[in-house]
LUMGULO-750279 format. One line per field, with one value per residue (C-alpha): chain; x negated, y negated, z negated. Coordinates in steps of 0.02 Angstrom, whole numbers, plus 50000, padded with zeros to 5 digits. Example, Ala and Ser with C-alpha at 12.3 -4.5 7.8 and 13.67 -1.06 7.14 Angstrom:
% residues 2
ch <- c(A / A) .
X <- c(49385 / 49316) .
Y <- c(50225 / 50053) .
Z <- c(49610 / 49643) .
***
This chain:
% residues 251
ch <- c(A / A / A / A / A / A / A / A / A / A / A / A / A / A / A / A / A / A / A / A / A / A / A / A / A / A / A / A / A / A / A / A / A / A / A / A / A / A / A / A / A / A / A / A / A / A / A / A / A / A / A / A / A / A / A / A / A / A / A / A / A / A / A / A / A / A / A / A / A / A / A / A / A / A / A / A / A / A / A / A / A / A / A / A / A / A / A / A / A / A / A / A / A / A / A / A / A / A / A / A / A / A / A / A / A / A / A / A / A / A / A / A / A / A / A / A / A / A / A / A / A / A / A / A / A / A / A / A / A / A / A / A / A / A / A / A / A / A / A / A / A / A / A / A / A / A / A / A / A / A / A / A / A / A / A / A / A / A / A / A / A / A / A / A / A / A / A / A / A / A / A / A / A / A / A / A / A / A / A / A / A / A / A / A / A / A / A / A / A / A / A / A / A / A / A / A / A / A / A / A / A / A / A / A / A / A / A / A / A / A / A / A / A / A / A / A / A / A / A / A / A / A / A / A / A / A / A / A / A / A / A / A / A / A / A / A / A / A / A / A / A / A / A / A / A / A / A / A / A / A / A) .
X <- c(50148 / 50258 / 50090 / 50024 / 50228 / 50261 / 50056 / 49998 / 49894 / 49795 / 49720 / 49612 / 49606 / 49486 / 49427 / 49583 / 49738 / 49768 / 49926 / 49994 / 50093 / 50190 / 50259 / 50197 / 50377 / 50327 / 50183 / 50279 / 50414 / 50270 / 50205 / 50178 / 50120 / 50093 / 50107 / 50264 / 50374 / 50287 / 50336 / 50492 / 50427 / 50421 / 50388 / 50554 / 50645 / 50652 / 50637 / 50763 / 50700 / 50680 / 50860 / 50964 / 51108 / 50935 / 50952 / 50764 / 50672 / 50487 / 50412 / 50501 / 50444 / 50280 / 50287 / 50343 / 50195 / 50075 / 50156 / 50141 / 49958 / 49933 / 50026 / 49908 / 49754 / 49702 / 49732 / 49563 / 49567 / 49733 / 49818 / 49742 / 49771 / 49954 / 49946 / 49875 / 50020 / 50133 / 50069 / 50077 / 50248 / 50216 / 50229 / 50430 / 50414 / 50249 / 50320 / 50481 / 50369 / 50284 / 50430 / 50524 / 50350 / 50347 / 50543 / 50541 / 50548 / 50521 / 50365 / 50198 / 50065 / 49981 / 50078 / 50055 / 50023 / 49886 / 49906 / 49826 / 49798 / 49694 / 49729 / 49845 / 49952 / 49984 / 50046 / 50191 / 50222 / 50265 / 50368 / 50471 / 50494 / 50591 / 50495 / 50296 / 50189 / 50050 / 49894 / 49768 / 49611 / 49723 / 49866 / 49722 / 49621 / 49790 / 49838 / 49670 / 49661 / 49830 / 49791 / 49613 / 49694 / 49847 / 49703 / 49601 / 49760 / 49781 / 49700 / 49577 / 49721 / 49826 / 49701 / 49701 / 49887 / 49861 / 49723 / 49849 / 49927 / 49777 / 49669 / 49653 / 49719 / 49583 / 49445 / 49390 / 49335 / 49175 / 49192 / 49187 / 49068 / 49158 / 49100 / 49036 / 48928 / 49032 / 49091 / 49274 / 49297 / 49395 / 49314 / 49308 / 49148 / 49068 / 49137 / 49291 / 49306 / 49268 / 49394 / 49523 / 49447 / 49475 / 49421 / 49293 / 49297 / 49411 / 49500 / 49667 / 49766 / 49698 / 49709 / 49888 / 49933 / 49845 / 49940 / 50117 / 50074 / 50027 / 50201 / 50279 / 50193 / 50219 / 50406 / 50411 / 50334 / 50482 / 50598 / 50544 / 50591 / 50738 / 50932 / 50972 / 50829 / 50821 / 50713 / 50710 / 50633 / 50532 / 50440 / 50419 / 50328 / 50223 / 50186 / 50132 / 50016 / 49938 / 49936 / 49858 / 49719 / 49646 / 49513 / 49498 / 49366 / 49502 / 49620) .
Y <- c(49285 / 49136 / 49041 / 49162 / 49184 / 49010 / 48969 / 48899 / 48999 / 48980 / 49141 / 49151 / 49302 / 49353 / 49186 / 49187 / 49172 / 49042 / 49060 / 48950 / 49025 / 48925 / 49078 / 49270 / 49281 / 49163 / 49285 / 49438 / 49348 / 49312 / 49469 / 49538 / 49711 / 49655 / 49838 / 49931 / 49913 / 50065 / 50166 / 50226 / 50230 / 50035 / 49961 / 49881 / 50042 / 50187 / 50351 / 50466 / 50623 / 50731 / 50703 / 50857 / 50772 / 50751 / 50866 / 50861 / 50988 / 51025 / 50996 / 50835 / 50814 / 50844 / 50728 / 50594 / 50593 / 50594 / 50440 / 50351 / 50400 / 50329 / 50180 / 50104 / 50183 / 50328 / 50456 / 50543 / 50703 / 50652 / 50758 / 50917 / 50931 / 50866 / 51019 / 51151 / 51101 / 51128 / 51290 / 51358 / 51320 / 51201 / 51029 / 50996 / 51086 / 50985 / 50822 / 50842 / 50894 / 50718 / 50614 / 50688 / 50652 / 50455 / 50414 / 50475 / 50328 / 50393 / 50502 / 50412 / 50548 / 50647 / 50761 / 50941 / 51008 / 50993 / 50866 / 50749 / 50572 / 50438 / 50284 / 50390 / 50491 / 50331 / 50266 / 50420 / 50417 / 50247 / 50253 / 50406 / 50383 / 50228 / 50074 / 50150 / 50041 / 50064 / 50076 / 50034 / 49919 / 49761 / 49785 / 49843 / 49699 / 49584 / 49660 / 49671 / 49481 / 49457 / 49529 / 49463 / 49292 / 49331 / 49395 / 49229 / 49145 / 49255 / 49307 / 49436 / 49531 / 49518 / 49564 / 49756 / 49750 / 49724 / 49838 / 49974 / 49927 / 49894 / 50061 / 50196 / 50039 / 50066 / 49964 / 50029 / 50000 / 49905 / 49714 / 49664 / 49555 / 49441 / 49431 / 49264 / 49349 / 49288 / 49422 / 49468 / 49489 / 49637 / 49722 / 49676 / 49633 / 49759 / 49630 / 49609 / 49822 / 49834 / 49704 / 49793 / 49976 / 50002 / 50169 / 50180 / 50351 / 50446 / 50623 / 50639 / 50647 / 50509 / 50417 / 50464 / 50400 / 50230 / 50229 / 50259 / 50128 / 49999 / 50024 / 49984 / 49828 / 49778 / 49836 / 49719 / 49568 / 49582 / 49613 / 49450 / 49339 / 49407 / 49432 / 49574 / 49699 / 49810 / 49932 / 49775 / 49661 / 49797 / 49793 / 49599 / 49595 / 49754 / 49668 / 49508 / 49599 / 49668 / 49489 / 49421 / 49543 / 49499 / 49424 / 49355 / 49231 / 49108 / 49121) .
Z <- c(49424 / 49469 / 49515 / 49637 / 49710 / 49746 / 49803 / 49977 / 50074 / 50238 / 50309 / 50485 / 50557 / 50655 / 50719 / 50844 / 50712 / 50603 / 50486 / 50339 / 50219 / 50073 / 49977 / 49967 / 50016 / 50169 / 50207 / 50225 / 50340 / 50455 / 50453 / 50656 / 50730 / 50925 / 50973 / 50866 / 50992 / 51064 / 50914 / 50865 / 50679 / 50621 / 50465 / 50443 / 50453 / 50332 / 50398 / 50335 / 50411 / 50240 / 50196 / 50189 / 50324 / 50455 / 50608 / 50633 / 50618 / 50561 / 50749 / 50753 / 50584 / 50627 / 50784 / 50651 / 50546 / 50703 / 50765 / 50607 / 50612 / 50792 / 50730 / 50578 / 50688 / 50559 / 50670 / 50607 / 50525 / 50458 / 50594 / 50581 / 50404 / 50474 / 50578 / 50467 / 50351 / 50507 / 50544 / 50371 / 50375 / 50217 / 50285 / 50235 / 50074 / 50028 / 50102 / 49987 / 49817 / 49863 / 49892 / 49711 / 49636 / 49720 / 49688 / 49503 / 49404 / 49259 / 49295 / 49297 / 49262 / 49404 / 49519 / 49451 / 49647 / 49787 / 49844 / 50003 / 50020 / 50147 / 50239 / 50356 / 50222 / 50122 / 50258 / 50285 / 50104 / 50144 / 50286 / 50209 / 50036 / 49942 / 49872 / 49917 / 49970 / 50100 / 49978 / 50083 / 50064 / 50106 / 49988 / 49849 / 49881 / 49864 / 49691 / 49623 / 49661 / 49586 / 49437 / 49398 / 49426 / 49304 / 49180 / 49171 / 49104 / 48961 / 48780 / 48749 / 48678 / 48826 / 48924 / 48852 / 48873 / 49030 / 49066 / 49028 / 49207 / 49299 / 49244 / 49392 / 49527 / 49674 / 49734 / 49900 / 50088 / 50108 / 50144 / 50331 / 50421 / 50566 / 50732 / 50677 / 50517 / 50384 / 50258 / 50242 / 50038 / 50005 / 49865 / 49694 / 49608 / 49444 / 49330 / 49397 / 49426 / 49222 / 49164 / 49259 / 49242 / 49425 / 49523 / 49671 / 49721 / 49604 / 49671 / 49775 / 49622 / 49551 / 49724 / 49739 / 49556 / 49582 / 49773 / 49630 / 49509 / 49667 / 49720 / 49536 / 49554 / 49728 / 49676 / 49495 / 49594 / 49723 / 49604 / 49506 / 49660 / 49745 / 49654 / 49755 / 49744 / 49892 / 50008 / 50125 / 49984 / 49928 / 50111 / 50118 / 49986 / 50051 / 50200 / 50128 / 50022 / 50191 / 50253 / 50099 / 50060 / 50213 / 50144 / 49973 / 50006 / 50103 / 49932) .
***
């Protein structure tokens, strides 16, 4: 892991941004969202709203996960199911169930409720609960990477060891073509997906264990590099996974 942790990158973006990074850690302190100074939700702050001291209440809490919606763009069916929570009068309660289920450290089987998950409710469970990690197609793309590299160092035997961490980790989102027609790499290919027994299209549950076990390893990988392991850490290294899964074909 030490490899990959202290590693030059060079990632364009786009065809207008061009950034060098000489450390994941690097990455994530370069990490910029042009437009969240709009928001009052932010990546760099937790949101405390579920805690019993919190005077909010379930409108606000409601307006809270719409805005993180608008803000990572998945606004999308992701607020009416926001609202038909609301309206049921089952958004806090199912929030809460979700955030006991995330921040139990001890717990890595699948929740035992309904659950819901997407691009947009990853992204609340993120900015709510302690030490998640956005799970989307970026930060999936970055551990999948991580992980096939850390794999062709190691024995056949290691290799099932560490299959026991990789198995139900997502591969998903389709790879991107450029304005310019070349191919953003995101996705991992069939022999890659079977080495690492990864899902495509598994259920929520299933989607919402892999989005638990990401965050254990975004978590061990930051706690490998800093002294002082803390929600701050925790979110560097989240981001720098976002930055890095970009595209794998410029690793």
């Amino acid at each position: 892991m030490n490899s990959v942790s202290n590693r030059n990158f060079r990632i364009n973006y786009n065809d207008q941004l061009t950034t060098e990074f000489n450390s994941i850690h690097d990455a994530g302190c370069k990490y910029n969202y042009i437009g969240e100074s709009e928001y009052q939700v932010s990546i760099d702050l937790p949101i405390n709203i579920l805690d019993a001291k919190s005077l909010a209440d379930d409108k606000d809490l409601l307006i809270t996960c719409i805005e993180i919606f608008d803000w990572g763009d998945v606004q999308k069916s992701n607020i009416l199911s926001a609202l038909k929570l609301h309206r049921k009068g089952d958004l806090r309660c199912y929030l809460n169930k979700a955030k006991k289920w995330f921040e139990d450290d001890n717990n890595l089987s699948e929740p035992n409720f309904k659950v819901i998950w997407s691009s947009g409710w990853t992204k609340v469970y993120s900015f709510m609960f302690q030490y998640t990690t956005i799970y989307d197609s970026r930060v999936a793309a970055f551990i999948n990477q991580v992980l096939l590299d850390f794999c062709n160092t190691i024995t056949d035997k290691e290799k099932l060891e560490l299959q026991i961490i990789s198995k139900g980790l997502l591969t998903f989102g389709g790879n991107v073509k450029n304005s310019d027609g070349k191919i953003r790499i995101r996705v991992m290919e069939k022999p890659a997906v079977d080495l690492l027994q990864l899902y495509k299209s598994p259920n929520e549950k299933r989607k919402m264990l892999a989005n638990k076990k990401a965050s254990w390893f975004i978590r061990y990988m930051a706690e490998l590099d800093t002294v002082d392991f803390n929600q701050k850490e925790f979110r560097n290294l989240d981001k720098a996974a976002f930055m890095l899964g970009f595209d794998l074909s410029q690793w």
